[in-house]
C-alpha positions in Angstrom: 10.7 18.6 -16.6 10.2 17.5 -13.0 12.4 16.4 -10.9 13.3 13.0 -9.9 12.4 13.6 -6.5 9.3 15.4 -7.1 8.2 12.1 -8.9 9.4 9.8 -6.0 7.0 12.0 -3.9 4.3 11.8 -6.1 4.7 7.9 -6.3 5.1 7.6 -2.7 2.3 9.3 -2.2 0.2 7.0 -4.1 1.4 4.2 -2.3 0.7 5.5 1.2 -2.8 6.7 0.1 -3.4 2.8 -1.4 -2.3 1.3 1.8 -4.2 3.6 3.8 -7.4 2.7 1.3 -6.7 -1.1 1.7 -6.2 -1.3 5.2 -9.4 1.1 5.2 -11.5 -1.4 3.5 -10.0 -4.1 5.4 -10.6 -2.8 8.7 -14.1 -2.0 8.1 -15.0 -5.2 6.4 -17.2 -7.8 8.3 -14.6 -10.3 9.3 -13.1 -12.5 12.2 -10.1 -11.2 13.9 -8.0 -13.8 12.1 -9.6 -13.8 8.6 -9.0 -9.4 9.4 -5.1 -9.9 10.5 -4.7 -12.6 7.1 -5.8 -9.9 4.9 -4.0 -7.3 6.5 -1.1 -9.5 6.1 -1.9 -9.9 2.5 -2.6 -6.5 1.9 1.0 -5.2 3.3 3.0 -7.8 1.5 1.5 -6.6 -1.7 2.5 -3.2 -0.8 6.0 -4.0 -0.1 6.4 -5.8 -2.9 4.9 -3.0 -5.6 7.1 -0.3 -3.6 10.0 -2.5 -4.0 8.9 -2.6 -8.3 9.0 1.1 -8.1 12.2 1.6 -6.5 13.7 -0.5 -8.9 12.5 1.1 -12.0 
C-alpha cells in the first residue's frame, strides 16, 4: 500500500500539470487582454477550489 504522502504527490501533481494545461490553453487562445486575464481568473479559482476538495477528503 502507498503511502499517504506518495498519494498527496501524485495528486498534486495532477493539479499542477492541469493548471499548467489551462493556463497553456488560455494563454495561447486568441483573446483580448481582458477577456485573457477573466479567464485566467476563472481558470485559477477553479483550481483553488478543487485543491481545496482534495485536501479535504
Amino acid at each position: 500500500m502507498e503511502d499517504k504522502g506518495e498519494i498527496g504527490k501524485i495528486i498534486l501533481a495532477f493539479v499542477v500539470g492541469g493548471v499548467v494545461g489551462a493556463l497553456t490553453g488560455i494563454l495561447l487562445a486568441p483573446a483580448s487582454g481582458a477577456e485573457t486575464r477573466k479567464k485566467i481568473k476563472d481558470a485559477s479559482l477553479t483550481a483553488k477550489e478543487k485543491a481545496l476538495e482534495k485536501i479535504e477528503d
